[in-house]
mmCIF file of the N, C-alpha and C atoms, coordinates in Angstrom:
data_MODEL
# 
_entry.id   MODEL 
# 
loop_
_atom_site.group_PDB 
_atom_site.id 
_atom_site.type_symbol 
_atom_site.label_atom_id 
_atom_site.label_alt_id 
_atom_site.label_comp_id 
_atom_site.label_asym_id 
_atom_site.label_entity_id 
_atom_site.label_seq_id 
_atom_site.pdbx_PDB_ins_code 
_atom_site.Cartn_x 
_atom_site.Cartn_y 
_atom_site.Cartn_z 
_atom_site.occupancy 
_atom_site.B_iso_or_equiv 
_atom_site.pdbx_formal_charge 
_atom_site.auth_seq_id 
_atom_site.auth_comp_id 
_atom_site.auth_asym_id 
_atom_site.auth_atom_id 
_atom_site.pdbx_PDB_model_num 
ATOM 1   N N  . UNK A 1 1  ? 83.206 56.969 109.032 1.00 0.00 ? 1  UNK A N  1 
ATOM 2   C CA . UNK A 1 1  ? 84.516 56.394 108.781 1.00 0.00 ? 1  UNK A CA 1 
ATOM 3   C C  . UNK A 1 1  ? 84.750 55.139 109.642 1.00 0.00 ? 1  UNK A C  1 
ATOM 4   N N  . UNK A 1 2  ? 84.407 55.240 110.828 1.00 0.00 ? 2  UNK A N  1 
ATOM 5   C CA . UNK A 1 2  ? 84.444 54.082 111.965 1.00 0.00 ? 2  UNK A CA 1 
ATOM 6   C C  . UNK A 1 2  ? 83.990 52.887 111.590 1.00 0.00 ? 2  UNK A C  1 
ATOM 7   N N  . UNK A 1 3  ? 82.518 53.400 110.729 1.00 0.00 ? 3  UNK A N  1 
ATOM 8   C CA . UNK A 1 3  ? 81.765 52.322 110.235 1.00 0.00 ? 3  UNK A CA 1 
ATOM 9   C C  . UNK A 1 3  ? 82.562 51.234 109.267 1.00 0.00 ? 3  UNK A C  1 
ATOM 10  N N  . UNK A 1 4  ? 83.096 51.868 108.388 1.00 0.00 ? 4  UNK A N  1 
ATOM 11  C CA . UNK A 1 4  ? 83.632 51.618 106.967 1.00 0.00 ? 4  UNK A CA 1 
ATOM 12  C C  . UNK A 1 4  ? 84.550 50.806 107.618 1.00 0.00 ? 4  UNK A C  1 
ATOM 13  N N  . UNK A 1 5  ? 85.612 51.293 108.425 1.00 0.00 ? 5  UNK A N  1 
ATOM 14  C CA . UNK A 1 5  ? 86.460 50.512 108.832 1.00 0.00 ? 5  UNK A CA 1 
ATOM 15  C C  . UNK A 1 5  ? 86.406 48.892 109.544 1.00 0.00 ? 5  UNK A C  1 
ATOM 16  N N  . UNK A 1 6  ? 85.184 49.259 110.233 1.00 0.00 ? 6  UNK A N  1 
ATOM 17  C CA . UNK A 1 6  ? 84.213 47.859 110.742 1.00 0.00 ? 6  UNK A CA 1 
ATOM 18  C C  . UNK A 1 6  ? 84.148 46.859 109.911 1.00 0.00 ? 6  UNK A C  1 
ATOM 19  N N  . UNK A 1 7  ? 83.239 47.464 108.985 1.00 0.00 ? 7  UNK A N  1 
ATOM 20  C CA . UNK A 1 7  ? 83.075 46.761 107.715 1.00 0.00 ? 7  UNK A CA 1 
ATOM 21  C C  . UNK A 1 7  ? 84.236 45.924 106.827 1.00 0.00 ? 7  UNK A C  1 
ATOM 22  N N  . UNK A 1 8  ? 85.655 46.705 106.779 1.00 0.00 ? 8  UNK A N  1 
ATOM 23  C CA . UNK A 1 8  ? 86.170 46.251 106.065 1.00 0.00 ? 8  UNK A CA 1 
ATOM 24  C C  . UNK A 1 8  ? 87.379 45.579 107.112 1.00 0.00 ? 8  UNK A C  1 
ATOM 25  N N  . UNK A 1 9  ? 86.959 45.722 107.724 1.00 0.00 ? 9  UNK A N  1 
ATOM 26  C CA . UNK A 1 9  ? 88.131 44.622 109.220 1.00 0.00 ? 9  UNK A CA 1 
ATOM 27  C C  . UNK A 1 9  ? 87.258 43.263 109.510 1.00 0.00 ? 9  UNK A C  1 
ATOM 28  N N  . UNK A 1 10 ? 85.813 43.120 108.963 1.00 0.00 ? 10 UNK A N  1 
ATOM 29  C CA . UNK A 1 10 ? 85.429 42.007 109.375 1.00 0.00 ? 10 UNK A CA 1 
ATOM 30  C C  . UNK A 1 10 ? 85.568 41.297 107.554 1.00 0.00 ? 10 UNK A C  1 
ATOM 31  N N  . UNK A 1 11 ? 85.501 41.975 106.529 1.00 0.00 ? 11 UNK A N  1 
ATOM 32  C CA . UNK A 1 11 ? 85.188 41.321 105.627 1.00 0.00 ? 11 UNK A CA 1 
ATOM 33  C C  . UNK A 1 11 ? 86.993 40.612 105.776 1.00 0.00 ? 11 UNK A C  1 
ATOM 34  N N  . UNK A 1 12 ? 88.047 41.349 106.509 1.00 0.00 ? 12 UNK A N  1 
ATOM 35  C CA . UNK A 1 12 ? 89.607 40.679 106.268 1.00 0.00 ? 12 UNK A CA 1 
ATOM 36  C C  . UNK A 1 12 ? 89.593 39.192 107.095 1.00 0.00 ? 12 UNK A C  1 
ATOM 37  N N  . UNK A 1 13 ? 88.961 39.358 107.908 1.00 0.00 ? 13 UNK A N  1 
ATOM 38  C CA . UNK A 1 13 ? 89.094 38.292 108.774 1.00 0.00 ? 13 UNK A CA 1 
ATOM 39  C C  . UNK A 1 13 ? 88.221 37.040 108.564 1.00 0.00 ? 13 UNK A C  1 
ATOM 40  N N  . UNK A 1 14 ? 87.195 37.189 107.586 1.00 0.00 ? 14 UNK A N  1 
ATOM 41  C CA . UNK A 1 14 ? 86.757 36.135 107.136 1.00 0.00 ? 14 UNK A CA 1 
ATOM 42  C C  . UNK A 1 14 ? 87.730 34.832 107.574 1.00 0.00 ? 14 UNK A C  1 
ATOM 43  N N  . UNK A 1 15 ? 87.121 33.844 107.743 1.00 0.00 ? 15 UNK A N  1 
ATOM 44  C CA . UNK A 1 15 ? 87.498 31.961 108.077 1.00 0.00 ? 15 UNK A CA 1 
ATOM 45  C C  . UNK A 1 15 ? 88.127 31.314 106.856 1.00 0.00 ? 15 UNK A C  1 
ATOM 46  N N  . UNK A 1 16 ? 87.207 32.055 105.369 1.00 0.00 ? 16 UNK A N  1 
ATOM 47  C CA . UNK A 1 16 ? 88.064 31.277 104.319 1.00 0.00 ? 16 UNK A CA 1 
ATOM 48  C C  . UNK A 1 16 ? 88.729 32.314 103.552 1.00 0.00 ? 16 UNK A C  1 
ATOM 49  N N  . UNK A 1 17 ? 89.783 32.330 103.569 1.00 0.00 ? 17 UNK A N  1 
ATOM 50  C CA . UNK A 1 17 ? 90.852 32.963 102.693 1.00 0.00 ? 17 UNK A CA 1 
ATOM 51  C C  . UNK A 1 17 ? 90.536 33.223 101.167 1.00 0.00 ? 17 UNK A C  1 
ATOM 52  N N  . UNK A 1 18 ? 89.555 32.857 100.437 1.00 0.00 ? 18 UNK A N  1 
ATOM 53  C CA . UNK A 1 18 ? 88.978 33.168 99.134  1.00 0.00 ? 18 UNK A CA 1 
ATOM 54  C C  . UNK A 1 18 ? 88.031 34.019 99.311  1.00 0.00 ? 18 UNK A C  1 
ATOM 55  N N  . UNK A 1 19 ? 87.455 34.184 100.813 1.00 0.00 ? 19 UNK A N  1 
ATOM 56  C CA . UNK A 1 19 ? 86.100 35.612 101.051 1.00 0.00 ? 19 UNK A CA 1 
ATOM 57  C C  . UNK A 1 19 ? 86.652 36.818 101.490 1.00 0.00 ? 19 UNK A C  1 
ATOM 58  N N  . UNK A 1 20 ? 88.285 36.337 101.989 1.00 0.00 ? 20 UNK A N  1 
ATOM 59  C CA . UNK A 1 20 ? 88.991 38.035 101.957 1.00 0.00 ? 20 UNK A CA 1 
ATOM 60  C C  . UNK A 1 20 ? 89.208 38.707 100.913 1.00 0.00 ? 20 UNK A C  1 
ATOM 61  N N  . UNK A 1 21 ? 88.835 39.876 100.744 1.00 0.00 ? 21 UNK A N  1 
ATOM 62  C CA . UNK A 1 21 ? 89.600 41.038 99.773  1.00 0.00 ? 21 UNK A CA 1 
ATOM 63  C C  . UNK A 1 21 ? 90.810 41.169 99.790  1.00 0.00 ? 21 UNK A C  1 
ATOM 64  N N  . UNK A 1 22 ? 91.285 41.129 98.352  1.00 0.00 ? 22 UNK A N  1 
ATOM 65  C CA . UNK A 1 22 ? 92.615 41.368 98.167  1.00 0.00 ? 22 UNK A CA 1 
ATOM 66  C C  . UNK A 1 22 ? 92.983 43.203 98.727  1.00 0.00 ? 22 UNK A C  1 
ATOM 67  N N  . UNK A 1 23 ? 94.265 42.816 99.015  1.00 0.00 ? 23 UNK A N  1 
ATOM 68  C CA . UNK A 1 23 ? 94.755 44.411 99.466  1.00 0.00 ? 23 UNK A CA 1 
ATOM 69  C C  . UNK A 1 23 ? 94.560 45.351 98.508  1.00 0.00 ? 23 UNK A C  1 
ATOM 70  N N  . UNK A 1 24 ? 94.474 45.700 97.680  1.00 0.00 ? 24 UNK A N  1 
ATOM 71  C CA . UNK A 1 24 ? 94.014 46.733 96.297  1.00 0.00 ? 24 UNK A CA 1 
ATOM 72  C C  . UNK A 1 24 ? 92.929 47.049 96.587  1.00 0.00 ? 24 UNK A C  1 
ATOM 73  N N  . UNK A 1 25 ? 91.931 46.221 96.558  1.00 0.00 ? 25 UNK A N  1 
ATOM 74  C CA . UNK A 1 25 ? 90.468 46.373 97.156  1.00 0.00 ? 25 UNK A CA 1 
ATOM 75  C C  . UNK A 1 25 ? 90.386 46.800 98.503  1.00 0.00 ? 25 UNK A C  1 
ATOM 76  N N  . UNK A 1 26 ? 91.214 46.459 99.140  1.00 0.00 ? 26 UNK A N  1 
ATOM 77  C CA . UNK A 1 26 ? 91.278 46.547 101.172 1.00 0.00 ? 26 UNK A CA 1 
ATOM 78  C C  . UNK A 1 26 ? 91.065 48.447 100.726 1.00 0.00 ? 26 UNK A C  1 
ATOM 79  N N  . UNK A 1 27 ? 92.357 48.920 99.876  1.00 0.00 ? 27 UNK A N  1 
ATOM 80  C CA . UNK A 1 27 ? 92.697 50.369 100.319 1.00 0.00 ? 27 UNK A CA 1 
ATOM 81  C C  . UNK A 1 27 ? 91.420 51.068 99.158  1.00 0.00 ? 27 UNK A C  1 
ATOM 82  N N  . UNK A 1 28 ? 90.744 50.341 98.729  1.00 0.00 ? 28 UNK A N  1 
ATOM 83  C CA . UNK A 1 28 ? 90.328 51.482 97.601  1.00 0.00 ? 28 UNK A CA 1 
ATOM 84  C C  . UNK A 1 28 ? 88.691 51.718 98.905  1.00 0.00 ? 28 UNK A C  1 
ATOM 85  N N  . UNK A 1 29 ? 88.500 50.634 99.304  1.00 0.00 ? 29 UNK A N  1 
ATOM 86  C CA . UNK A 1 29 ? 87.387 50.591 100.149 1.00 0.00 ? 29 UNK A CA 1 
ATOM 87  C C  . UNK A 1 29 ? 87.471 52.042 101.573 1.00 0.00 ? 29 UNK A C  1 
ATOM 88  N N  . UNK A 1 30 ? 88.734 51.772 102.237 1.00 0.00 ? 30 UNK A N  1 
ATOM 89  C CA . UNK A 1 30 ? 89.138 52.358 103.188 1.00 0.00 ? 30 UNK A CA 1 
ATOM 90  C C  . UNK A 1 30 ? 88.889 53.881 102.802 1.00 0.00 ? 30 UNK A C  1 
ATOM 91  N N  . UNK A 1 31 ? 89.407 54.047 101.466 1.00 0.00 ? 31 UNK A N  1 
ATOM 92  C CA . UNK A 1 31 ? 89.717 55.478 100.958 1.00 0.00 ? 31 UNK A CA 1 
ATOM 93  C C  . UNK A 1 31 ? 87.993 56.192 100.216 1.00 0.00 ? 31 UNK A C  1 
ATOM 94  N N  . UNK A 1 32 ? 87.092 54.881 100.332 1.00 0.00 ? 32 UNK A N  1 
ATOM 95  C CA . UNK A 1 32 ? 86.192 55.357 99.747  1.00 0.00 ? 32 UNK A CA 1 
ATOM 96  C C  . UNK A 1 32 ? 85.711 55.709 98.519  1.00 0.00 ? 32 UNK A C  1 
ATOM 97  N N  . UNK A 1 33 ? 86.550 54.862 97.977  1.00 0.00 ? 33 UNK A N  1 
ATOM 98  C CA . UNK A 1 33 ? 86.577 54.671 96.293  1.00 0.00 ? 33 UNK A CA 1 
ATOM 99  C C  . UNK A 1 33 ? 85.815 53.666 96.036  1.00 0.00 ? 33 UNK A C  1 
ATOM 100 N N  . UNK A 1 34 ? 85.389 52.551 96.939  1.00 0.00 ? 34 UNK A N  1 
ATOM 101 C CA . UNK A 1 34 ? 84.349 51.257 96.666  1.00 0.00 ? 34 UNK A CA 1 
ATOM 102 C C  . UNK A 1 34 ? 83.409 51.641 97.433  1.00 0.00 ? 34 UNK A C  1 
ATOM 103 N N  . UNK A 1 35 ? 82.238 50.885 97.342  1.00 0.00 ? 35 UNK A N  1 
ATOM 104 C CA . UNK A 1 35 ? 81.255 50.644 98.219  1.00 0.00 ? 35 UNK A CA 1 
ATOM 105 C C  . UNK A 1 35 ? 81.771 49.174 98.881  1.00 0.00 ? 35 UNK A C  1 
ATOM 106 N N  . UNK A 1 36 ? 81.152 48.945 100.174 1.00 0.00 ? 36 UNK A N  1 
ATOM 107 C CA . UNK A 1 36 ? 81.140 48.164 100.790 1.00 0.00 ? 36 UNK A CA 1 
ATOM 108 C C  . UNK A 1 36 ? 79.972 47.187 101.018 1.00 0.00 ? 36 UNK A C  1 
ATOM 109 N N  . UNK A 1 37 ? 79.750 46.087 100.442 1.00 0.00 ? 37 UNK A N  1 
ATOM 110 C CA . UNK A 1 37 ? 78.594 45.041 100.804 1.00 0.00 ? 37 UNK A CA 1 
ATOM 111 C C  . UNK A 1 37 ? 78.433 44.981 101.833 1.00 0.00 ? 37 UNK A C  1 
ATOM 112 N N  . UNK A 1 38 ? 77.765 44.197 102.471 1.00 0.00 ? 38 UNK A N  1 
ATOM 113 C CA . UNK A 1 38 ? 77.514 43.988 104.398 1.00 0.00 ? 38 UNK A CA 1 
ATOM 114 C C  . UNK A 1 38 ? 78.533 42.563 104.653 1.00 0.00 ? 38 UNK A C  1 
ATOM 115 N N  . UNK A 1 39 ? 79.447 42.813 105.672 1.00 0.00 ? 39 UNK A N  1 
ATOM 116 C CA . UNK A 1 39 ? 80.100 41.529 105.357 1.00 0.00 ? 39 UNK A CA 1 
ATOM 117 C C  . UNK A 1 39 ? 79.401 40.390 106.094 1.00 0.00 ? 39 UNK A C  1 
ATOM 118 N N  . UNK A 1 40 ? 79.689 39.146 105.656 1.00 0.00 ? 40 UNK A N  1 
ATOM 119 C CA . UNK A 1 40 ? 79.180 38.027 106.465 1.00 0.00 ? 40 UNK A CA 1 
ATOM 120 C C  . UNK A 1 40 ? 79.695 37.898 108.155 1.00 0.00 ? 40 UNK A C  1 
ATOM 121 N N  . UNK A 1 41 ? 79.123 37.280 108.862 1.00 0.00 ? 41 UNK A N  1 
ATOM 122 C CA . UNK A 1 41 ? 79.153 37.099 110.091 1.00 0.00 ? 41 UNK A CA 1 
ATOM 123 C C  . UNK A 1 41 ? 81.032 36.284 110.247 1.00 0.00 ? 41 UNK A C  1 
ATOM 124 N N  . UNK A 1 42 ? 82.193 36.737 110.412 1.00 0.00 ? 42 UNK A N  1 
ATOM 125 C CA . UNK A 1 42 ? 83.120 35.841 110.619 1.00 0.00 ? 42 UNK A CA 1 
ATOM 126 C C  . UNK A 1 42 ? 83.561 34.923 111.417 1.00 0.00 ? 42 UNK A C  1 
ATOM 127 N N  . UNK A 1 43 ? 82.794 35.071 112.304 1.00 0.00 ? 43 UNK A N  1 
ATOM 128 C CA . UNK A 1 43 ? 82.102 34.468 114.023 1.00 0.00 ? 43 UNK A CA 1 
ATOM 129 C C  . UNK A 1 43 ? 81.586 33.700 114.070 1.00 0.00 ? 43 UNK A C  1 
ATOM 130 N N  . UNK A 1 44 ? 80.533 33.026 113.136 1.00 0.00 ? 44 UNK A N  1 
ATOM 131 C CA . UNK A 1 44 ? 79.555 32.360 112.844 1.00 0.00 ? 44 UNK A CA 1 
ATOM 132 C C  . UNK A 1 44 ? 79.992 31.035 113.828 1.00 0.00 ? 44 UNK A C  1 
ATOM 133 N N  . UNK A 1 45 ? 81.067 30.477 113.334 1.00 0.00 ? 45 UNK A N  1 
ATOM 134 C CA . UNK A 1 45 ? 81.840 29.107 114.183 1.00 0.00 ? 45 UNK A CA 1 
ATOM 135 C C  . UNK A 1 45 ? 81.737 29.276 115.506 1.00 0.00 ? 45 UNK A C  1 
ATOM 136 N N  . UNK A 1 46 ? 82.273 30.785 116.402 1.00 0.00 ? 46 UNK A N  1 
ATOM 137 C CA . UNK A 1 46 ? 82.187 30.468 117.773 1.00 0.00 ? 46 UNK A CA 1 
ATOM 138 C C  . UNK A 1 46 ? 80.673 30.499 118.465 1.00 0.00 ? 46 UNK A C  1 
ATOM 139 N N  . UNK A 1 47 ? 79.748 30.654 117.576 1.00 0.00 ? 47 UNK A N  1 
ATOM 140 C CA . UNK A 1 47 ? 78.530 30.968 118.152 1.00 0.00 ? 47 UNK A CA 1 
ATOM 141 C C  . UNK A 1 47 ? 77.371 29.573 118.545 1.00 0.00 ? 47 UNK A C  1 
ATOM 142 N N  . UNK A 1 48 ? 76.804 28.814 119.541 1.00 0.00 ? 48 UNK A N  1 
ATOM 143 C CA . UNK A 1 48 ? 76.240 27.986 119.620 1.00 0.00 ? 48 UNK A CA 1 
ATOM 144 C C  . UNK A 1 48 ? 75.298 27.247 118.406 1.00 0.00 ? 48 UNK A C  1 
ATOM 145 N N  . UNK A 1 49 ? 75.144 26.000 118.502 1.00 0.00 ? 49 UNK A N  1 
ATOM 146 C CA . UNK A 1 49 ? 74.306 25.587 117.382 1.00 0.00 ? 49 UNK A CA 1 
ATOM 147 C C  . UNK A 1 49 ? 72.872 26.209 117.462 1.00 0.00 ? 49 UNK A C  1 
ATOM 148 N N  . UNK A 1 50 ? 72.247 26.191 116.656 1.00 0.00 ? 50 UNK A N  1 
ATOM 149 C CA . UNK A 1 50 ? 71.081 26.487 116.738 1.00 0.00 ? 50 UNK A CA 1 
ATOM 150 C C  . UNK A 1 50 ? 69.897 25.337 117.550 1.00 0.00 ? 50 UNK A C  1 
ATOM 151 N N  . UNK A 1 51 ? 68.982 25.389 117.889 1.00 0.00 ? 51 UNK A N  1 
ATOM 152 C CA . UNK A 1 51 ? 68.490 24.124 118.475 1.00 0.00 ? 51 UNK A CA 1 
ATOM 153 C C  . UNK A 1 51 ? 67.053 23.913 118.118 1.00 0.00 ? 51 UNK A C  1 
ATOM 154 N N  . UNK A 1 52 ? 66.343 22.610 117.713 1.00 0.00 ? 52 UNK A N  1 
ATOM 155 C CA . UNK A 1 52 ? 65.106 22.679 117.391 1.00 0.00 ? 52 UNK A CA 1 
ATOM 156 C C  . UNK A 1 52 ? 64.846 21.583 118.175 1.00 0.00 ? 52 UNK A C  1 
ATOM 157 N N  . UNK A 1 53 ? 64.021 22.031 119.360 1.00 0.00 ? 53 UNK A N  1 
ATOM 158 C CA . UNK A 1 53 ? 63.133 20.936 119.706 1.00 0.00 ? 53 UNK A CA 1 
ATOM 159 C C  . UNK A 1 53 ? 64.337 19.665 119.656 1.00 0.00 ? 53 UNK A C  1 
ATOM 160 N N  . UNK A 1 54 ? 63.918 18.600 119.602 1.00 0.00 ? 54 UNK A N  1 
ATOM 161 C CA . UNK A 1 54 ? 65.147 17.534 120.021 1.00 0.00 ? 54 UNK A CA 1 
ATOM 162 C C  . UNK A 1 54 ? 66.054 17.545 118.577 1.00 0.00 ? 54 UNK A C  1 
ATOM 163 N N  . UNK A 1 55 ? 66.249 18.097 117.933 1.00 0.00 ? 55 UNK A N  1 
ATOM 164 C CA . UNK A 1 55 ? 67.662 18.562 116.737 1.00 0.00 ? 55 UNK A CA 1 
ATOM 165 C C  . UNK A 1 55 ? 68.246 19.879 116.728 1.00 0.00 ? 55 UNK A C  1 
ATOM 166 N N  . UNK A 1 56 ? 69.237 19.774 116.763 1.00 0.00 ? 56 UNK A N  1 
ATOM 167 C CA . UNK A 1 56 ? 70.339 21.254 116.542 1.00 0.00 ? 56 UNK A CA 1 
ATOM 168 C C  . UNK A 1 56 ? 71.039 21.124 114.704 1.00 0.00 ? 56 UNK A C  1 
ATOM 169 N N  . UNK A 1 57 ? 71.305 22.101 114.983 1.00 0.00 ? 57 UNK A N  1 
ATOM 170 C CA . UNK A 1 57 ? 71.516 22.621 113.640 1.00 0.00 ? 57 UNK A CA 1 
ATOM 171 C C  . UNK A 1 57 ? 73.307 23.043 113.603 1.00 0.00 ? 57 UNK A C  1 
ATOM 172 N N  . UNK A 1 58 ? 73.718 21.927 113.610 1.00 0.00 ? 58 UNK A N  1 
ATOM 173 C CA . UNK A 1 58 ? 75.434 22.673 113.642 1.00 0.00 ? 58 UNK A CA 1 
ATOM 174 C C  . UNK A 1 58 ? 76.409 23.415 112.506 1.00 0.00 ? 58 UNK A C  1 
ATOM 175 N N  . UNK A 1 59 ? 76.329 24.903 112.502 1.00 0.00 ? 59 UNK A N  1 
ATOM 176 C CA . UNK A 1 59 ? 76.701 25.867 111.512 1.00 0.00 ? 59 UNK A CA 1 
ATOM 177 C C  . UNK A 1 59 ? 77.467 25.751 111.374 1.00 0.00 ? 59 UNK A C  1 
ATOM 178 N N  . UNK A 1 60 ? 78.902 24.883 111.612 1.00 0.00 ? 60 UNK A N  1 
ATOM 179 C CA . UNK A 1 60 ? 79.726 24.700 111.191 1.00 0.00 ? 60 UNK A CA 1 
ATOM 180 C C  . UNK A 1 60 ? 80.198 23.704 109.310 1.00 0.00 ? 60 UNK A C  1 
ATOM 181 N N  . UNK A 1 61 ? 79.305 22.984 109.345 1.00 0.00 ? 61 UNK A N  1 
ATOM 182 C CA . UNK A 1 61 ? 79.081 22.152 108.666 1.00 0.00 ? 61 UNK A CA 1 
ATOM 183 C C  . UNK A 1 61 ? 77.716 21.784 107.960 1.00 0.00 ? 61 UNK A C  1 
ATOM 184 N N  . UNK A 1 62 ? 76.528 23.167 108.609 1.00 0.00 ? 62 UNK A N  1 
ATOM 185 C CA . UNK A 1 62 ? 75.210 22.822 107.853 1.00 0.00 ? 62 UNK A CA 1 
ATOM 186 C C  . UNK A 1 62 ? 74.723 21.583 108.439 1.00 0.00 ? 62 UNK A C  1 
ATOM 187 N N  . UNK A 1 63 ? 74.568 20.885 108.703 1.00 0.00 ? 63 UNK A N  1 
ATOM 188 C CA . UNK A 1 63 ? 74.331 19.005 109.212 1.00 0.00 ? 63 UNK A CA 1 
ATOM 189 C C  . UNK A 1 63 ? 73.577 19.056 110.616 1.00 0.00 ? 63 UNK A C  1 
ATOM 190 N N  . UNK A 1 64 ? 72.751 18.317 110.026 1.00 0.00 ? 64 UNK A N  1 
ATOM 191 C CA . UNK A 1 64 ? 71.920 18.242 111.447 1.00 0.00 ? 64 UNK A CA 1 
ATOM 192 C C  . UNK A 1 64 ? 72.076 17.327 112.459 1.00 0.00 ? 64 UNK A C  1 
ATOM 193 N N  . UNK A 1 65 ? 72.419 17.619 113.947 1.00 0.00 ? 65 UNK A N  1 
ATOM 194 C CA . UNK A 1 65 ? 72.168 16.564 114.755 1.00 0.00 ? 65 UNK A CA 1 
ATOM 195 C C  . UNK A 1 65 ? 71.025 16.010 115.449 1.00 0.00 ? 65 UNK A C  1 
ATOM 196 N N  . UNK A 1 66 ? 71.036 15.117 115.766 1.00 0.00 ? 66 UNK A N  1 
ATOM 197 C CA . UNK A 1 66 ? 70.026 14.319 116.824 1.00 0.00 ? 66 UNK A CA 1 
ATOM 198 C C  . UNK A 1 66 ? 70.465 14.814 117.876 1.00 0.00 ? 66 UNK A C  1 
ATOM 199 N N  . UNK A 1 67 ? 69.351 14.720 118.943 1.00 0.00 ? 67 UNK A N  1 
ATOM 200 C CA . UNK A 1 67 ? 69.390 14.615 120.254 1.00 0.00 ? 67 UNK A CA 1 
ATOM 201 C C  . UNK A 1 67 ? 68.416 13.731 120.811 1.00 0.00 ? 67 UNK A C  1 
ATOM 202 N N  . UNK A 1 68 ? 68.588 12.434 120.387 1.00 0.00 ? 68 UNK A N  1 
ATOM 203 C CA . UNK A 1 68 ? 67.254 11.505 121.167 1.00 0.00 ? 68 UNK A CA 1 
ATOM 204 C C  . UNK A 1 68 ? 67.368 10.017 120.662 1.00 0.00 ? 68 UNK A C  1 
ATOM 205 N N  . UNK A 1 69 ? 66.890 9.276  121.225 1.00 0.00 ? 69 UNK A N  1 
ATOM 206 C CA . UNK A 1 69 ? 66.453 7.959  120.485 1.00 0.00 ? 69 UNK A CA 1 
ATOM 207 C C  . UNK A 1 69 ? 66.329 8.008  119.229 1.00 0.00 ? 69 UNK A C  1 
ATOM 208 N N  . UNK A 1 70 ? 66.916 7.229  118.232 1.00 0.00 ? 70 UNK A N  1 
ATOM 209 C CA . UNK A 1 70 ? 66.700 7.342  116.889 1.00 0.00 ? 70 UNK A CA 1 
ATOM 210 C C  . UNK A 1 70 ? 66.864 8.457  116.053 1.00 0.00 ? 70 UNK A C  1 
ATOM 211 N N  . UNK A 1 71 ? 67.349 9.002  116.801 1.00 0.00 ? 71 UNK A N  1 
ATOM 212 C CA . UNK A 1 71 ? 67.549 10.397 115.660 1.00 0.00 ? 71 UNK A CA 1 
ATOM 213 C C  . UNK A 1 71 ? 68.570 10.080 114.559 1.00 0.00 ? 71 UNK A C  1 
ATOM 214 N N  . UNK A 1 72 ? 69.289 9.787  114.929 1.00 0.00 ? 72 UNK A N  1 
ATOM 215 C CA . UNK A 1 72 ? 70.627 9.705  114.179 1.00 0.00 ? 72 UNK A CA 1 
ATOM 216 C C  . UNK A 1 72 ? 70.171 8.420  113.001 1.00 0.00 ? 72 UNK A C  1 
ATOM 217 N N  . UNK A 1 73 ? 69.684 7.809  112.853 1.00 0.00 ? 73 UNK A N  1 
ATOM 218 C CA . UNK A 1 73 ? 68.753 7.032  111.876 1.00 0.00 ? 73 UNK A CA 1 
ATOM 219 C C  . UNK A 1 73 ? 68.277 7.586  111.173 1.00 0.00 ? 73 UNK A C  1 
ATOM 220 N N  . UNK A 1 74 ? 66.627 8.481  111.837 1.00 0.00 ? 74 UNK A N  1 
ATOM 221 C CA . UNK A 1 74 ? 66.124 8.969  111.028 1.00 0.00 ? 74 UNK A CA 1 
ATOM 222 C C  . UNK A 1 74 ? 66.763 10.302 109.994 1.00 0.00 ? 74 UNK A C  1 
ATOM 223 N N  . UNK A 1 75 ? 67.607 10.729 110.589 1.00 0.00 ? 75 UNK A N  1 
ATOM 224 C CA . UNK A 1 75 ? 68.254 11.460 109.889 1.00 0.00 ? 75 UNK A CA 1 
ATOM 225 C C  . UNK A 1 75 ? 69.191 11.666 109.160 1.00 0.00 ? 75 UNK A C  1 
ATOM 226 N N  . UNK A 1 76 ? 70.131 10.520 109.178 1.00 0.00 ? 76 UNK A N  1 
ATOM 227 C CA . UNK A 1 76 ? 71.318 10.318 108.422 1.00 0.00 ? 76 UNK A CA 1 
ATOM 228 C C  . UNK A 1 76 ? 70.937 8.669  107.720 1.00 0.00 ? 76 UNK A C  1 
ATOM 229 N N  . UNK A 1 77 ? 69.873 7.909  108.114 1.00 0.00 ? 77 UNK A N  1 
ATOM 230 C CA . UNK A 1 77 ? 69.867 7.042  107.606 1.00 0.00 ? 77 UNK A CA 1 
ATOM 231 C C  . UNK A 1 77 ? 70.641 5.503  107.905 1.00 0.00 ? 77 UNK A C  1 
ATOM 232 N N  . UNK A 1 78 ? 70.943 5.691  109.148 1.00 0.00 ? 78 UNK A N  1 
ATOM 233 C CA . UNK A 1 78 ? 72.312 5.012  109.460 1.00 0.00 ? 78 UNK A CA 1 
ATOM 234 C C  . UNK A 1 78 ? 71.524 4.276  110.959 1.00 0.00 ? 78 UNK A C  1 
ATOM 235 N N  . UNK A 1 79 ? 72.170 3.063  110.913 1.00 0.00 ? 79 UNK A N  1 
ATOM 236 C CA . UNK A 1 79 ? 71.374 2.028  112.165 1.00 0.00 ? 79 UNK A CA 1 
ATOM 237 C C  . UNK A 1 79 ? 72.662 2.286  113.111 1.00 0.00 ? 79 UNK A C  1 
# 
């Protein structure tokens, strides 16, 4: 039951308001009338970029940064 509840307290709190479940769905889940998917990470934003070697990976936006001479060129294309 603890679990379920986990589950369906992170799928509410989702970042975008179109990946929350509507309340109909909230109680049918709770009560065990739905199954529950695995919800996505809702956290994802406070968590550091990812980092490669001299580029990070900022999950906020998918988009890669530079960290070096020329990066920002070679990667966005831009002088």
């Amino acid at each position: 039951m603890v679990e379920r509840m986990f589950k369906v307290a992170f799928w509410c709190v989702q970042e975008q308001p179109e990946a929350r479940p509507p309340i109909g769905m909230v109680v049918k889940m709770l009560e065990g009338e739905m199954d529950i998917a695995p919800p996505v990470n809702p956290f994802h934003h406070l968590m550091a970029p990812r980092s490669f070697g001299d580029y990070a990976v900022d999950d906020d936006n998918d988009k890669w940064r530079g960290h070096g001479h020329g990066a920002r060129r070679h990667l966005f294309g831009v002088s």
